[in-house]
Biopython code that builds the backbone (N, CA, C, O; Angstrom):
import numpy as np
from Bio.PDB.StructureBuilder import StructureBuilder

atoms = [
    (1, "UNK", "N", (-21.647, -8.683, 31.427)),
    (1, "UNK", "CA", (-21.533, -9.039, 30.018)),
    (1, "UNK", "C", (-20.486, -10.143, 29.893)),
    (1, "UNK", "O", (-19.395, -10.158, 30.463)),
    (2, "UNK", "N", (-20.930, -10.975, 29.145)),
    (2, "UNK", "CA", (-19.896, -12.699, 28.855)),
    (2, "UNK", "C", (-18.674, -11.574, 28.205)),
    (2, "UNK", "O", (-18.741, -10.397, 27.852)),
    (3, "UNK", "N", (-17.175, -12.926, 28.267)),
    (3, "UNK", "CA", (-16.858, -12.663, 27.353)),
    (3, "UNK", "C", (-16.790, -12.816, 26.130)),
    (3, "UNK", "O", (-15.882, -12.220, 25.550)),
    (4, "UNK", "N", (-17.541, -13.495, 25.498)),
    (4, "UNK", "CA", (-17.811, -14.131, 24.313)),
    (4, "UNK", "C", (-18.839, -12.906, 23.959)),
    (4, "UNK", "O", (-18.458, -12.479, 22.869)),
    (5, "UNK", "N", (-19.625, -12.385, 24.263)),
    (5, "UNK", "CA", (-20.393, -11.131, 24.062)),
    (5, "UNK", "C", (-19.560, -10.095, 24.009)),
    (5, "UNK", "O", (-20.090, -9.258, 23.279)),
    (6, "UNK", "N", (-18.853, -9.830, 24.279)),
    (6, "UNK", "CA", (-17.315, -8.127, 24.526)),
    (6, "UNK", "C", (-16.889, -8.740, 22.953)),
    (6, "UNK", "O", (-16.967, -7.998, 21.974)),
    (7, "UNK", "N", (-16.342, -10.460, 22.805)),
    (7, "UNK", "CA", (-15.417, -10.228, 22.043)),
    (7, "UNK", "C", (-16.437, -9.961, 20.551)),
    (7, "UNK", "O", (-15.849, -9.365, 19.648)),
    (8, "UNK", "N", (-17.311, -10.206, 20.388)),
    (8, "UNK", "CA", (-18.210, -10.654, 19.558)),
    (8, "UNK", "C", (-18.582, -8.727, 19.352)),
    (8, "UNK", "O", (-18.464, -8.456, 18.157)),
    (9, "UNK", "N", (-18.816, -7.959, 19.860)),
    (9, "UNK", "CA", (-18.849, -6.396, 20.203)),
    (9, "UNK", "C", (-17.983, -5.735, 19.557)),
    (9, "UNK", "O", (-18.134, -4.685, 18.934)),
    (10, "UNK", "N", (-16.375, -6.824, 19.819)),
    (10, "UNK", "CA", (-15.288, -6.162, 19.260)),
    (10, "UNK", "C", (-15.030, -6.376, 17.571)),
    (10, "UNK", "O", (-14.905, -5.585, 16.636)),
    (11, "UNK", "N", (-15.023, -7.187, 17.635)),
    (11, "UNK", "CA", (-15.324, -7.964, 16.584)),
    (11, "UNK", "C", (-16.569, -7.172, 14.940)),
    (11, "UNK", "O", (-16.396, -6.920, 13.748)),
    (12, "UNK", "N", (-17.576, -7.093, 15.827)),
    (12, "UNK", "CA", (-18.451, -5.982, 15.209)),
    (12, "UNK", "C", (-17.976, -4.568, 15.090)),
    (12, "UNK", "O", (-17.731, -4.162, 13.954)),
    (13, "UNK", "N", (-17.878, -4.087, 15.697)),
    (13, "UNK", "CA", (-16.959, -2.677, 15.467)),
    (13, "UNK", "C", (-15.820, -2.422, 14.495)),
    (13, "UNK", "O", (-15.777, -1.565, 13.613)),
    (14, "UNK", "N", (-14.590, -3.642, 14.936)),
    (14, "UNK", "CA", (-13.750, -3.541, 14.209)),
    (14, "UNK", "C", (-14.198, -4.037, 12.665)),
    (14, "UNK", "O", (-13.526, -3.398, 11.856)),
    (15, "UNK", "N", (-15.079, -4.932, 12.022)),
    (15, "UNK", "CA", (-15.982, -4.977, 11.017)),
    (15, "UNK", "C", (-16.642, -3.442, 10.326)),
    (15, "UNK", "O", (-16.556, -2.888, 9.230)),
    (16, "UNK", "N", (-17.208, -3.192, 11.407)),
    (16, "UNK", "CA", (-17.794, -1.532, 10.608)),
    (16, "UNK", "C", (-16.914, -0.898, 10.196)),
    (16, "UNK", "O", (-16.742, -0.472, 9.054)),
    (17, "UNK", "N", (-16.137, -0.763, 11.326)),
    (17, "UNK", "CA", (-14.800, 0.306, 11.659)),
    (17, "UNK", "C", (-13.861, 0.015, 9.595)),
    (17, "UNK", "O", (-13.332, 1.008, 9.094)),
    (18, "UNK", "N", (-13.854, -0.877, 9.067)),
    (18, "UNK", "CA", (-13.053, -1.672, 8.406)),
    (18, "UNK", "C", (-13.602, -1.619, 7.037)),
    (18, "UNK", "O", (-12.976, -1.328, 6.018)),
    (19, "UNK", "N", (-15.452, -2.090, 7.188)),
    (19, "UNK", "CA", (-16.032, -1.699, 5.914)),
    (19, "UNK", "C", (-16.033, -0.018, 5.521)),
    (19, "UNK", "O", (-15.900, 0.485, 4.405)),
    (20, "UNK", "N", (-16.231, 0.652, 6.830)),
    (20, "UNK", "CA", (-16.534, 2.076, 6.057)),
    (20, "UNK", "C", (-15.146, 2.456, 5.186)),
    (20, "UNK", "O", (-15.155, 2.779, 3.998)),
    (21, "UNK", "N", (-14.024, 2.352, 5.983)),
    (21, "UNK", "CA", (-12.745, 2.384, 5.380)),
    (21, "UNK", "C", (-12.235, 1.999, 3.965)),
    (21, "UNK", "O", (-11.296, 2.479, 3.331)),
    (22, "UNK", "N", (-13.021, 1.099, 3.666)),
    (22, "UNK", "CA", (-13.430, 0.214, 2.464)),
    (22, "UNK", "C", (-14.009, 1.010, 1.823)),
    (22, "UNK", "O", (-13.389, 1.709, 1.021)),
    (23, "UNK", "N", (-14.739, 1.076, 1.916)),
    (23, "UNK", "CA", (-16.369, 1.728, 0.737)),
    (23, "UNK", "C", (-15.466, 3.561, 0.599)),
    (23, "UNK", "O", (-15.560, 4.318, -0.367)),
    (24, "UNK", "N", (-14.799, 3.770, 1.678)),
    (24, "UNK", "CA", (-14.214, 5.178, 1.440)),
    (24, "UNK", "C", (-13.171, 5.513, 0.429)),
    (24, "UNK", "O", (-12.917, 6.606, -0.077)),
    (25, "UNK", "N", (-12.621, 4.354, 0.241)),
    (25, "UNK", "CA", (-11.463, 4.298, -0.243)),
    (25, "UNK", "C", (-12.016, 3.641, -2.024)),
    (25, "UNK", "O", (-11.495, 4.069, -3.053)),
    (26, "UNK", "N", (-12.731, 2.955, -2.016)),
    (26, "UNK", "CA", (-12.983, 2.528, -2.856)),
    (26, "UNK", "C", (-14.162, 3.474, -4.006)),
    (26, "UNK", "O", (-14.484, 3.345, -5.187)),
    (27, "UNK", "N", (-14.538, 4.449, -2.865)),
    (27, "UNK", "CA", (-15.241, 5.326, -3.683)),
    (27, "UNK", "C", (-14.455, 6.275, -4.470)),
    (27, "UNK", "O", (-14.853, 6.777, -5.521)),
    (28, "UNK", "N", (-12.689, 6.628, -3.612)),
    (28, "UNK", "CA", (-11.789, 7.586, -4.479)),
    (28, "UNK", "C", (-11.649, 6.922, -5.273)),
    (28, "UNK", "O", (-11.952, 7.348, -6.387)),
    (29, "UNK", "N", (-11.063, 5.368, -5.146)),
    (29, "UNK", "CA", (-10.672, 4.608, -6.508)),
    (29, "UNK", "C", (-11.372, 4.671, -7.841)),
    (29, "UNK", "O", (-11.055, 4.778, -9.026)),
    (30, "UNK", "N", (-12.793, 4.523, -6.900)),
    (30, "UNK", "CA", (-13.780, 4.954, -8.258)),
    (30, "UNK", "C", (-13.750, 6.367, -9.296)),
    (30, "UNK", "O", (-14.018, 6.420, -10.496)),
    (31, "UNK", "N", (-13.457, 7.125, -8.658)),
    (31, "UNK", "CA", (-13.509, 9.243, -8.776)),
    (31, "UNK", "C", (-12.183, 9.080, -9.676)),
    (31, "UNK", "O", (-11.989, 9.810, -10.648)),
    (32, "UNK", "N", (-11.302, 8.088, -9.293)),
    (32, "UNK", "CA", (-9.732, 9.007, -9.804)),
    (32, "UNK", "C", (-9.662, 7.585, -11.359)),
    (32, "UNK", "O", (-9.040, 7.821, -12.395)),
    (33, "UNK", "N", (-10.377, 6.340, -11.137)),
    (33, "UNK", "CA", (-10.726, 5.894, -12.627)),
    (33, "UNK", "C", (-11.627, 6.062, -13.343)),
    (33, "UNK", "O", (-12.060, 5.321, -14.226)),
    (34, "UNK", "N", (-12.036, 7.244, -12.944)),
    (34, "UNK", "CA", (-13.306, 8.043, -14.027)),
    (34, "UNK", "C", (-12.914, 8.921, -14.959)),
    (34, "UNK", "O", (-13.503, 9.402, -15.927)),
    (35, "UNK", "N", (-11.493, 9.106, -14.394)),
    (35, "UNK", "CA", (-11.116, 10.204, -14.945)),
    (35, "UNK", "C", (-10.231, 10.080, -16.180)),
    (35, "UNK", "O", (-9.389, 9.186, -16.094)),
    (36, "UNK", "N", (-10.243, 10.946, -17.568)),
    (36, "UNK", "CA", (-9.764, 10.812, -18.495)),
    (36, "UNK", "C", (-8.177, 10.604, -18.402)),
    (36, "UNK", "O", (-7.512, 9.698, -18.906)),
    (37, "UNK", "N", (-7.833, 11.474, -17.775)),
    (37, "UNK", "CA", (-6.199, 11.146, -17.399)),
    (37, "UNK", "C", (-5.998, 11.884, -15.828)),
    (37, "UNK", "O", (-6.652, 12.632, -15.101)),
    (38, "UNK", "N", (-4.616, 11.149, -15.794)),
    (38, "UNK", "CA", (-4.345, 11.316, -14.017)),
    (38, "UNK", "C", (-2.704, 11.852, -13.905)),
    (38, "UNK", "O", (-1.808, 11.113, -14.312)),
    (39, "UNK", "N", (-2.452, 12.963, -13.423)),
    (39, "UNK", "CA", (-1.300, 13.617, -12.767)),
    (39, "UNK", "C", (-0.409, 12.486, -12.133)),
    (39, "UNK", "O", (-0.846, 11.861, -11.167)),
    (40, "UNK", "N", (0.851, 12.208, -12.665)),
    (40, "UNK", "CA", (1.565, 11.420, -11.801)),
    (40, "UNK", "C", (1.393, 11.388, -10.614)),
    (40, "UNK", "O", (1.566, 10.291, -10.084)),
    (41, "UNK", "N", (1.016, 12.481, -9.792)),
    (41, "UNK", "CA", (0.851, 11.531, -8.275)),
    (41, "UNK", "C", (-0.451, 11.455, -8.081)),
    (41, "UNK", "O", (-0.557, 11.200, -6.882)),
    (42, "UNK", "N", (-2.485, 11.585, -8.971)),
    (42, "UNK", "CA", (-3.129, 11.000, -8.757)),
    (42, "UNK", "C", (-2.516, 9.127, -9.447)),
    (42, "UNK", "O", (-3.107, 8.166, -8.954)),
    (43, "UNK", "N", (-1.576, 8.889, -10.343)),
    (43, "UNK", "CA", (-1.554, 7.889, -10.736)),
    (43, "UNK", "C", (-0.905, 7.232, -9.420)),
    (43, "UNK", "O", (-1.699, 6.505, -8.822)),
    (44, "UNK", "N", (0.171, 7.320, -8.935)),
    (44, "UNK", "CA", (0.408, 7.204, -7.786)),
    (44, "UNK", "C", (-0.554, 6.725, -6.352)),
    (44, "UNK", "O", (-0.529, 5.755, -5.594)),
    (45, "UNK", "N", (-1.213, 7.718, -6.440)),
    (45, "UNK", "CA", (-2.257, 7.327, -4.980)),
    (45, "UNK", "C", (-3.691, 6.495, -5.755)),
    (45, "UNK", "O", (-4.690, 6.272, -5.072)),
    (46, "UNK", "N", (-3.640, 6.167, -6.955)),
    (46, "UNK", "CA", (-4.494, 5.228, -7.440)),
    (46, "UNK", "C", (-3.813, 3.898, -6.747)),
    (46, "UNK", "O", (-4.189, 3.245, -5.774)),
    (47, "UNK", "N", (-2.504, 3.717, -7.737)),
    (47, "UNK", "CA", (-1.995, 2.255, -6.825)),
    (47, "UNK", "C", (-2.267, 1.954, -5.506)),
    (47, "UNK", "O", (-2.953, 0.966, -5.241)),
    (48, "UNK", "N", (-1.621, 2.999, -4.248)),
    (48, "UNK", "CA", (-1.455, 3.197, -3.278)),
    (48, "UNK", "C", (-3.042, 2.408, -2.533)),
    (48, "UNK", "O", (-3.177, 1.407, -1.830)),
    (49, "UNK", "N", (-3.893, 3.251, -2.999)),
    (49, "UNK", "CA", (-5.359, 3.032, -2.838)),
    (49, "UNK", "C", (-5.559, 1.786, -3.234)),
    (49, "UNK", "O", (-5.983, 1.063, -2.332)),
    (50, "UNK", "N", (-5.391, 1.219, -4.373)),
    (50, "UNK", "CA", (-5.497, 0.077, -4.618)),
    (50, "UNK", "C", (-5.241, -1.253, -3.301)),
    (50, "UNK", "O", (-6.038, -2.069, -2.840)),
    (51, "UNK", "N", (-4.132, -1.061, -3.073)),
    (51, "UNK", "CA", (-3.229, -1.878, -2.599)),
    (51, "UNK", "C", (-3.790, -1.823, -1.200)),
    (51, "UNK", "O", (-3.733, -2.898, -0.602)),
    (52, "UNK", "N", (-4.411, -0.629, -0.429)),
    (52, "UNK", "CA", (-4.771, -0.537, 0.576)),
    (52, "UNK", "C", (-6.089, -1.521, 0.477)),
    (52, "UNK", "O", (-6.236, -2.481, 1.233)),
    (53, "UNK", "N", (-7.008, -1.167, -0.529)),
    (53, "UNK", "CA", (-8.075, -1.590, -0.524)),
    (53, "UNK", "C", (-8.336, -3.089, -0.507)),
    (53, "UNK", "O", (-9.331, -3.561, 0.043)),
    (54, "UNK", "N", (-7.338, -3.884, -1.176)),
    (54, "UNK", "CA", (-7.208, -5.537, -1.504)),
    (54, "UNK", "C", (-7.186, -5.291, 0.334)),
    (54, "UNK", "O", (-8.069, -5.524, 1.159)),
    (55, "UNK", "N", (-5.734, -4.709, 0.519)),
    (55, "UNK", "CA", (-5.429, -5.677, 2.153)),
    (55, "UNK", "C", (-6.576, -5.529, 3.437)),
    (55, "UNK", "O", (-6.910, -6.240, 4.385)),
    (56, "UNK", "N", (-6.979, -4.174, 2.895)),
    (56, "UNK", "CA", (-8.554, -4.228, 3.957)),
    (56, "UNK", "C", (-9.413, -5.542, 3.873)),
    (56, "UNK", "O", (-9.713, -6.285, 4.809)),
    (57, "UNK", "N", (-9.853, -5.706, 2.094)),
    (57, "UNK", "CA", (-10.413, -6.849, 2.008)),
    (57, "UNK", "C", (-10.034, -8.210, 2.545)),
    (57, "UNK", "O", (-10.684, -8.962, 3.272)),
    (58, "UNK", "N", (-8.885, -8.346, 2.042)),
    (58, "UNK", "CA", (-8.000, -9.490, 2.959)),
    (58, "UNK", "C", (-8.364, -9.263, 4.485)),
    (58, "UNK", "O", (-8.982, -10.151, 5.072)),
    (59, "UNK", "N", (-8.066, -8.315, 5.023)),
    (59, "UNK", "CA", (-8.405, -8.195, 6.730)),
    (59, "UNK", "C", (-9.763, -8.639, 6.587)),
    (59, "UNK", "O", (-9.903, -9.837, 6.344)),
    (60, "UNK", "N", (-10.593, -8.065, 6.666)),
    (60, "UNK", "CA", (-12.293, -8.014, 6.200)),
    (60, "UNK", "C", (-12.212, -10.005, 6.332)),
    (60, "UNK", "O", (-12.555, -10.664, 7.313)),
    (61, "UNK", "N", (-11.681, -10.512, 5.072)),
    (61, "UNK", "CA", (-12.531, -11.826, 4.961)),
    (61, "UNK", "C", (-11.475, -13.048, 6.102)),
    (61, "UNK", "O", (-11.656, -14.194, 6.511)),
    (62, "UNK", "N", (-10.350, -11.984, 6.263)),
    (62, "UNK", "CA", (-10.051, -12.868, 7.763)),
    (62, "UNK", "C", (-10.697, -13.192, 9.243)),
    (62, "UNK", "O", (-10.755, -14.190, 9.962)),
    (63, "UNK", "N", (-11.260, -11.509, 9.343)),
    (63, "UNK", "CA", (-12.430, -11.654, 10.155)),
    (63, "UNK", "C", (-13.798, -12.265, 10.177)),
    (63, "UNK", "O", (-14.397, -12.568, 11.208)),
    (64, "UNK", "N", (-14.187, -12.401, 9.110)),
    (64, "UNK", "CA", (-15.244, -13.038, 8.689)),
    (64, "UNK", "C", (-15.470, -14.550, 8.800)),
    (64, "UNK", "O", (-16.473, -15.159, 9.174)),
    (65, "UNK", "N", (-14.181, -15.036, 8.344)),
    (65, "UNK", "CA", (-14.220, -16.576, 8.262)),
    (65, "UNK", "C", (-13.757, -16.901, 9.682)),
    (65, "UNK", "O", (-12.966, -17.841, 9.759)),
    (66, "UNK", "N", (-14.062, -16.374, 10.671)),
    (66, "UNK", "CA", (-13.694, -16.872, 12.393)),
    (66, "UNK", "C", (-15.246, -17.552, 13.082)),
    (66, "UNK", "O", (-15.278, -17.966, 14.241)),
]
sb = StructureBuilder()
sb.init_structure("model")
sb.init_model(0)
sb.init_chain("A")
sb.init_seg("    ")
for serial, (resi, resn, name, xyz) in enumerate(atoms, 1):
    if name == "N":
        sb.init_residue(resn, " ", resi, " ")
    sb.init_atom(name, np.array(xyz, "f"), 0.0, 1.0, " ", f" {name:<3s}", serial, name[0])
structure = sb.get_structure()
């Protein structure tokens, strides 16, 4: 196997590996702003989540644009 094929492998994985993480996280985000009101620490792990979710994206479209 090239290495341009391994890295391209890795590359893909760490992509999946990255979206599911995404879509997981973004599905609580979704669950906990559905909700009429939120317990200081769901308000809490809303941000938290938030903040995770941008920098995945950020990772995400760093990988992408290579």
């Amino acid at each position: 196997m090239s290495k341009s094929s391994l890295s391209s492998e890795k590359l893909e994985f760490q992509l999946e590996r990255l979206t599911s993480k995404h879509q997981k996280i973004d599905a609580r985000v979704c669950e906990l702003d559905g909700r009429l009101s939120l317990t200081a620490d769901e308000e809490t792990e809303l941000q938290q989540l938030k903040k995770e979710k941008l920098a995945l994206k950020d990772e995400l479209a760093g990988l992408t644009s290579r």
